[in-house]
OpenMM code with the backbone's topology and positions (N, CA, C; nanometers):
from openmm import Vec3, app, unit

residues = "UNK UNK UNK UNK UNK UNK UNK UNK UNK UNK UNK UNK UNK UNK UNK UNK UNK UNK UNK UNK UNK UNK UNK UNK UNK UNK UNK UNK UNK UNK UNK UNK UNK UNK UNK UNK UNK UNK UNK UNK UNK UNK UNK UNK UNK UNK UNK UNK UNK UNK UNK UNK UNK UNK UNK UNK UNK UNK UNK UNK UNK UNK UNK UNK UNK UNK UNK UNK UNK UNK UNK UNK UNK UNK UNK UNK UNK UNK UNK UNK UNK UNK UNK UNK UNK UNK UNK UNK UNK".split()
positions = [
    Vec3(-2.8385, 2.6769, 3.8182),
    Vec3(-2.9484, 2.7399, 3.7497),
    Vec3(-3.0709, 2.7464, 3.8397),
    Vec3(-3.0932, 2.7077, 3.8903),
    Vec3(-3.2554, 2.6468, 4.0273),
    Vec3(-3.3679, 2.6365, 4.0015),
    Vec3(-3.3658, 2.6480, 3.8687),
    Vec3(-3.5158, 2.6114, 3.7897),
    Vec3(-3.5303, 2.4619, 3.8171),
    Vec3(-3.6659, 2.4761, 3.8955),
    Vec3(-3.7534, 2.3669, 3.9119),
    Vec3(-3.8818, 2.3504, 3.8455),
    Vec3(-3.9140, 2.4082, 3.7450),
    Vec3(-4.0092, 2.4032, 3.6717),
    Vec3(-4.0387, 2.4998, 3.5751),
    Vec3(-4.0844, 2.4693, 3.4601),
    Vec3(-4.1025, 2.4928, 3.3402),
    Vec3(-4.2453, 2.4878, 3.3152),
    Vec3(-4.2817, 2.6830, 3.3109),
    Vec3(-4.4472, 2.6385, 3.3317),
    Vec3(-4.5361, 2.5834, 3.4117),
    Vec3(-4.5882, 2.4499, 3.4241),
    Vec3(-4.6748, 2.3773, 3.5167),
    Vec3(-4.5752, 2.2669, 3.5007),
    Vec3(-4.4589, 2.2410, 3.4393),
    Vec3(-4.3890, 2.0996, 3.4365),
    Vec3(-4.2963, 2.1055, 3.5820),
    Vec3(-4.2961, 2.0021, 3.6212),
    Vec3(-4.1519, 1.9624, 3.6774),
    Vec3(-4.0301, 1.9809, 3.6052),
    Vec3(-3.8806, 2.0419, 3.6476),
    Vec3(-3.7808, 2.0012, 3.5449),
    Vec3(-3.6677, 1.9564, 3.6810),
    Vec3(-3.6003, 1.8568, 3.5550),
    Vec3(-3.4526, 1.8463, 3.7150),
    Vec3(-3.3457, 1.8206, 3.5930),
    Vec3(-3.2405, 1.9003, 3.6797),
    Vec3(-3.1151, 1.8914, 3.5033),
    Vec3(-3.0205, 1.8660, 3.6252),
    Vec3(-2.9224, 1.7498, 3.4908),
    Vec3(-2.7824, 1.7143, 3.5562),
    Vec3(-2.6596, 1.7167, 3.4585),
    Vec3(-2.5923, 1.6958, 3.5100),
    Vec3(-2.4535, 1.6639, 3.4305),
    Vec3(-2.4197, 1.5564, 3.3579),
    Vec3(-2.4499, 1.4843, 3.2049),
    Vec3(-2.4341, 1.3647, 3.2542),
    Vec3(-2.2769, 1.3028, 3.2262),
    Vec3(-2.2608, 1.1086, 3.2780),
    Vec3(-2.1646, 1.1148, 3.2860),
    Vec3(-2.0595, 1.1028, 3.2001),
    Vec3(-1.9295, 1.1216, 3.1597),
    Vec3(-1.8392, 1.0965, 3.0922),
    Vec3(-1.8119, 0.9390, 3.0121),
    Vec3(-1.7962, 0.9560, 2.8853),
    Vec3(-1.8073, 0.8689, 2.8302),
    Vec3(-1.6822, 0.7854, 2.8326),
    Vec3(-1.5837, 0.8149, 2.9431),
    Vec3(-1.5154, 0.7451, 2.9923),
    Vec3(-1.5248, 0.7180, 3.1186),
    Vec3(-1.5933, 0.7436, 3.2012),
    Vec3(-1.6737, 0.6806, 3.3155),
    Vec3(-1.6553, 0.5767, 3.3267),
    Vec3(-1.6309, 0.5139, 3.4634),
    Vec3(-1.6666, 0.4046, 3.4876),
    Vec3(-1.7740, 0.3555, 3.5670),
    Vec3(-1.8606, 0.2540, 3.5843),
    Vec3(-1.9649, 0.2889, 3.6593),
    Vec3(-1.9741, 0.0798, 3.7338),
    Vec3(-1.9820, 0.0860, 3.8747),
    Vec3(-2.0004, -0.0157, 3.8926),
    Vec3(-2.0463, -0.0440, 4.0449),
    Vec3(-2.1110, -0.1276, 4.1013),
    Vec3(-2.1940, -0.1925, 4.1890),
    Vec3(-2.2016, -0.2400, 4.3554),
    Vec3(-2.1466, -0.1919, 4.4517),
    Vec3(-2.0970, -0.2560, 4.5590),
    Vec3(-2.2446, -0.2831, 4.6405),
    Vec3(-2.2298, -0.3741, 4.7764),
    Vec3(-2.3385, -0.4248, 4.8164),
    Vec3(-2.2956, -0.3785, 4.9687),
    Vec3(-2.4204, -0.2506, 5.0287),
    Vec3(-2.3673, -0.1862, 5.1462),
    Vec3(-2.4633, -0.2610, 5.2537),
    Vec3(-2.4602, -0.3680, 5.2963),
    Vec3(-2.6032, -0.4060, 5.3738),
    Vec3(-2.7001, -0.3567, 5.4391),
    Vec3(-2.5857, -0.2152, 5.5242),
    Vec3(-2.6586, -0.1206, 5.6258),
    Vec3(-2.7557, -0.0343, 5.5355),
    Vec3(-2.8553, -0.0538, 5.5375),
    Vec3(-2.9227, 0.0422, 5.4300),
    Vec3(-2.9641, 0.2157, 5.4749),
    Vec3(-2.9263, 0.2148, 5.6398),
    Vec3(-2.9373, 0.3287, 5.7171),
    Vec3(-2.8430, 0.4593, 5.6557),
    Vec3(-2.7684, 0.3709, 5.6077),
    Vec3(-2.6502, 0.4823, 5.5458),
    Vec3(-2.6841, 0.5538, 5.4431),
    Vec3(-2.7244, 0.6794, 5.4105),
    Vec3(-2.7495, 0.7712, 5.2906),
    Vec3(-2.6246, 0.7896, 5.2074),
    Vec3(-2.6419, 0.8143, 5.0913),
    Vec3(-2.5757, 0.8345, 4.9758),
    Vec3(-2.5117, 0.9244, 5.0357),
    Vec3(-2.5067, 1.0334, 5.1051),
    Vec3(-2.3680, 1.1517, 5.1316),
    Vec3(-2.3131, 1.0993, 5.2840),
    Vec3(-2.2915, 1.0080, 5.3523),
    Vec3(-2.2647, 0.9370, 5.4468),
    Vec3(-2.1701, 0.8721, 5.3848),
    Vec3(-2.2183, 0.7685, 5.2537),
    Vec3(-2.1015, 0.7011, 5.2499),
    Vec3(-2.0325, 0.7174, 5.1185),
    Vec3(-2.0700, 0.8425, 5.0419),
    Vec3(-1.9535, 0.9608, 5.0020),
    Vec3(-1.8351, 0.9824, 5.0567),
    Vec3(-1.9246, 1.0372, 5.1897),
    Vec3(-1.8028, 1.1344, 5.2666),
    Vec3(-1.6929, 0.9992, 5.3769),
    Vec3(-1.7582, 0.8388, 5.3278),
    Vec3(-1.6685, 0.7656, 5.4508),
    Vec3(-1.5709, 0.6438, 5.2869),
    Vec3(-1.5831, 0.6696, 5.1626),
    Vec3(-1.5478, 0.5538, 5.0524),
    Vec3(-1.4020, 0.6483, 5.0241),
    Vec3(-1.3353, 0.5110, 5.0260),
    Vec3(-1.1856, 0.5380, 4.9644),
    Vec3(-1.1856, 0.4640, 4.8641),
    Vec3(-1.1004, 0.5062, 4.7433),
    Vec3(-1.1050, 0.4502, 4.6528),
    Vec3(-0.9865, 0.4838, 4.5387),
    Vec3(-0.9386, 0.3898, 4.4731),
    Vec3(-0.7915, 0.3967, 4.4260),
    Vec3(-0.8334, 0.5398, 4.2697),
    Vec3(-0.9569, 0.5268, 4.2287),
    Vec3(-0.9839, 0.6151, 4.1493),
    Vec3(-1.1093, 0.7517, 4.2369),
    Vec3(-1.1146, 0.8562, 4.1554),
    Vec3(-1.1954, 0.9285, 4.2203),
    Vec3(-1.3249, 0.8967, 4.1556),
    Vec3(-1.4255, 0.9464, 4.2592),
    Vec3(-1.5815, 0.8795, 4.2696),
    Vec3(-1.6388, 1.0037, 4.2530),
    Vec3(-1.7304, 1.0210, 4.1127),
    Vec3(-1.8408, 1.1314, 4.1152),
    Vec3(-1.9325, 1.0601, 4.1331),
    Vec3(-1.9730, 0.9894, 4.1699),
    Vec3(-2.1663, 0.9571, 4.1786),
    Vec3(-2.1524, 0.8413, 4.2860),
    Vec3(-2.2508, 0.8794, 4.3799),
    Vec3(-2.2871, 0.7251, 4.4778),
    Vec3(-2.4382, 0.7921, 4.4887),
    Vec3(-2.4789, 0.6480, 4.4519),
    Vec3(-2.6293, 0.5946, 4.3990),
    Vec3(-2.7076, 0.5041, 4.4816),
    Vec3(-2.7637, 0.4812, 4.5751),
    Vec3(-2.8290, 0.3714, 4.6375),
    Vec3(-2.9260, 0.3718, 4.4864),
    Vec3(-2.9332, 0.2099, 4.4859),
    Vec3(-3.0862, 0.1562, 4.4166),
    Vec3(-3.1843, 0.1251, 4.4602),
    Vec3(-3.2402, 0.2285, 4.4767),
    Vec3(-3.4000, 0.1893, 4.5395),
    Vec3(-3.3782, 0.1505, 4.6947),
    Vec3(-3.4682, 0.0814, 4.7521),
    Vec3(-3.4629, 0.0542, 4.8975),
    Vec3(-3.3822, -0.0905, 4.8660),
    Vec3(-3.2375, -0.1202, 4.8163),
    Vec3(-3.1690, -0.2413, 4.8304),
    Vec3(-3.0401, -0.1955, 4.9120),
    Vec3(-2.9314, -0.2804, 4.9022),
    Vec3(-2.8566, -0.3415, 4.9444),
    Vec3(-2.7151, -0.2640, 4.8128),
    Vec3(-2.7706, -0.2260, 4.7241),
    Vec3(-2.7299, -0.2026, 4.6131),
    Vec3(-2.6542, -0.0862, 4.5973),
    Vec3(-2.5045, -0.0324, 4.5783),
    Vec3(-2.5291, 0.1058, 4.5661),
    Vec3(-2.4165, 0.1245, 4.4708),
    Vec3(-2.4589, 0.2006, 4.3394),
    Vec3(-2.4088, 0.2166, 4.2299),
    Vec3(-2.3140, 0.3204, 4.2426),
    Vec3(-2.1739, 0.2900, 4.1646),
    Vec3(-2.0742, 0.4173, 4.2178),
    Vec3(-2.0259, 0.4249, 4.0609),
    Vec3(-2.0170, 0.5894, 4.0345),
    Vec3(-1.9664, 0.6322, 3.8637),
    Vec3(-1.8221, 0.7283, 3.9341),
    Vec3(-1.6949, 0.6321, 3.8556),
    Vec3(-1.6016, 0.6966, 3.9000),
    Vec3(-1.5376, 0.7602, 3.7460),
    Vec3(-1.3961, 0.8777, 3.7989),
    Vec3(-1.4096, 0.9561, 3.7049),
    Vec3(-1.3418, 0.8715, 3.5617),
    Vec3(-1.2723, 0.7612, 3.5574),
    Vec3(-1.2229, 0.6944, 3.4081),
    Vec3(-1.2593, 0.5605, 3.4617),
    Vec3(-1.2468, 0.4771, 3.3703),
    Vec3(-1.2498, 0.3446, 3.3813),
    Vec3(-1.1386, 0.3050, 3.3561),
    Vec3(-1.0997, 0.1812, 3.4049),
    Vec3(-1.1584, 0.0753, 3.4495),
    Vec3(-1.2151, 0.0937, 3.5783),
    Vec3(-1.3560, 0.0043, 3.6365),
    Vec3(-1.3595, 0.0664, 3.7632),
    Vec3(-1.2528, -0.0774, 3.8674),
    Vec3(-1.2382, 0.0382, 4.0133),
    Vec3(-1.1076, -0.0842, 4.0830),
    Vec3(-1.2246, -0.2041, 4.1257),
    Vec3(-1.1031, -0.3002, 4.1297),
    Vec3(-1.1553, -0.3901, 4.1644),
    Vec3(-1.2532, -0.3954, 4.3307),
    Vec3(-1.1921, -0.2916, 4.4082),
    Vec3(-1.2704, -0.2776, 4.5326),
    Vec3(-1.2729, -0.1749, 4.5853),
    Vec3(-1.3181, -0.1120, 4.6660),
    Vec3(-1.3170, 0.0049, 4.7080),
    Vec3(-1.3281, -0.0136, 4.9123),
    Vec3(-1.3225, 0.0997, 4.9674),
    Vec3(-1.2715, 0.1078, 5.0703),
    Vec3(-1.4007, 0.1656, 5.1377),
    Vec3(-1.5263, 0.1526, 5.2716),
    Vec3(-1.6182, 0.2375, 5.3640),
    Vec3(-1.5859, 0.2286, 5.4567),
    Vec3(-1.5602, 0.3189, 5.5364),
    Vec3(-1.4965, 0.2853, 5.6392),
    Vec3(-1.3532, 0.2178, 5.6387),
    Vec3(-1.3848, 0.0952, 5.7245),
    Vec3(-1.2354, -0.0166, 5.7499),
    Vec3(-1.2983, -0.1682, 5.6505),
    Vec3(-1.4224, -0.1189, 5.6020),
    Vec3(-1.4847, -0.2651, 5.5587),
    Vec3(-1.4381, -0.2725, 5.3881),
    Vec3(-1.3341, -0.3477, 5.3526),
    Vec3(-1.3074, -0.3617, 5.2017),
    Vec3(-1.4163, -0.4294, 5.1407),
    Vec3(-1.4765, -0.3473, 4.9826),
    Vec3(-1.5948, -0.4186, 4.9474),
    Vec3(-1.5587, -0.4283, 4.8080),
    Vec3(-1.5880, -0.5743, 4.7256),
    Vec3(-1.5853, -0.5440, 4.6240),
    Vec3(-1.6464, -0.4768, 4.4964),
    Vec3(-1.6353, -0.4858, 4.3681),
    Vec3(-1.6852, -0.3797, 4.2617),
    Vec3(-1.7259, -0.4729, 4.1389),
    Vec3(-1.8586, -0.4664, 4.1030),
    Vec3(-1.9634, -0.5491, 4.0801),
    Vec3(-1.9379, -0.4844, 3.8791),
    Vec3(-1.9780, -0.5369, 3.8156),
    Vec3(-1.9663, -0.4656, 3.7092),
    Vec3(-2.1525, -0.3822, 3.7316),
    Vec3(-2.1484, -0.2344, 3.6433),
    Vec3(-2.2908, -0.2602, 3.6497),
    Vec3(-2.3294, -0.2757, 3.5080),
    Vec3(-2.4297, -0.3255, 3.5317),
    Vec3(-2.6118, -0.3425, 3.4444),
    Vec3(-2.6971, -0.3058, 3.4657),
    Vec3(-2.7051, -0.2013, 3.3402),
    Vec3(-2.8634, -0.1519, 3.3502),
    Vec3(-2.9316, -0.2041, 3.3173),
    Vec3(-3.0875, -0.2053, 3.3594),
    Vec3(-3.2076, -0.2761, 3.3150),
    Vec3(-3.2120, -0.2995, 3.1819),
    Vec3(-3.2496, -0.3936, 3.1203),
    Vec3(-3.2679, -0.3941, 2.9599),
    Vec3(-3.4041, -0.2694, 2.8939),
] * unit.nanometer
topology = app.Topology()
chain = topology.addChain("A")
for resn in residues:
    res = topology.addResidue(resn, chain)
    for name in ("N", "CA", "C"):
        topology.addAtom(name, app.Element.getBySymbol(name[0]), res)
């Protein structure tokens, strides 16, 4: 659609996710790595719509397409495990 605004508003529209989603937590240390870097380098026994860094952490949230999410996932050659997530209260 490419509407970026509505009037004088800002707008940003997404998809959201499936209510069978799974959504959960791995810890990438290198923080140099952008979200489509380590898209394009994660293997994973289910398929992955969303990789999320949180903020400037260590943190990076992955929504795959059903749940359960796997127990680990694959960057590179480095096996990492899969965190449940939590959202903020």
């Amino acid at each position: 659609m490419g509407l970026t605004r509505l009037l004088s508003t800002p707008v940003c529209a997404f998809l959201p996710s499936s209510k069978q989603a799974a959504v959960g937590v791995v810890n990438v240390p290198d923080k140099s790595l952008t979200d489509a870097i380590l898209a394009q380098h994660l293997r994973s026994g289910v398929s992955v719509t969303s990789v999320k860094r949180l903020g400037d952490t260590e943190c990076v949230k992955l929504a795959f397409v059903a749940g359960p999410a796997p127990k680990f996932v694959h960057i590179g050659s480095t096996k990492l495990p899969v965190h449940p997530y939590r959202a903020r209260p």
